[in-house]
N, C-alpha and C positions, 0 to 999 in steps of 0.2 A: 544705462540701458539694461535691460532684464532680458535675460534669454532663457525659453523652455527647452525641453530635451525628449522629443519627438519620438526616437527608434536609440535602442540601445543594442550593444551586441550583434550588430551587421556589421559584412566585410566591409576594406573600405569603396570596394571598387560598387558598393551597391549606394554605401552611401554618398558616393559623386554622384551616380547617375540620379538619384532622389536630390541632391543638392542646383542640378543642372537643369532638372525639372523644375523648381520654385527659383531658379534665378529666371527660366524663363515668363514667369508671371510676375516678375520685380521683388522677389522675396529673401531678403537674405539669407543667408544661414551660413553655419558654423560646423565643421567637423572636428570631433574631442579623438584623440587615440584614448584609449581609457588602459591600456597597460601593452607589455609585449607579446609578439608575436605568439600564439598560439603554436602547439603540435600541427603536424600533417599540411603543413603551408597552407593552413587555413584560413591568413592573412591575419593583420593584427585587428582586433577587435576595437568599435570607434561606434560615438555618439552623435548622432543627426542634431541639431540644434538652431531654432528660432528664434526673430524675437516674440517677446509673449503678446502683442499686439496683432500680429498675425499666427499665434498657435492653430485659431478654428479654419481659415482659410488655407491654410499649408495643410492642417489632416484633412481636406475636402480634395485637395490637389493629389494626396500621396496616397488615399483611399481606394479600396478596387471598384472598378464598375459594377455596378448592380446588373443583373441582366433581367429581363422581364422573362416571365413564365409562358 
């Protein structure tokens, strides 16, 4: 199975709530720490990741709303 890697360098407590969002549309995903904890308890820095089957539908889900003019 092939996984992409969506959001790099967010905390982790943002990349739950992104992860809790595409479980709620059946989507898996994977959180990477990508090294230690940072200065200023600015949590430790971590990678969102999907598989690449659903890459386009996960960035459709984790995309901001457009708002009309």
């Amino acid at each position: 199975m092939s996984w992409i890697t969506l959001r790099t360098n967010c905390a982790r407590w943002e990349a739950e709530l992104m992860q809790q969002m595409l479980l709620g549309h059946q989507i898996p995903s994977r959180i990477i720490d990508l090294g230690v904890a940072p200065y200023f308890g600015a949590g430790c820095p971590t990678a969102l990741q999907v598989r690449s089957q659903d890459q386009w539908e996960a960035l459709l889900i984790l995309s901001p709303v457009e708002e009309q003019p």
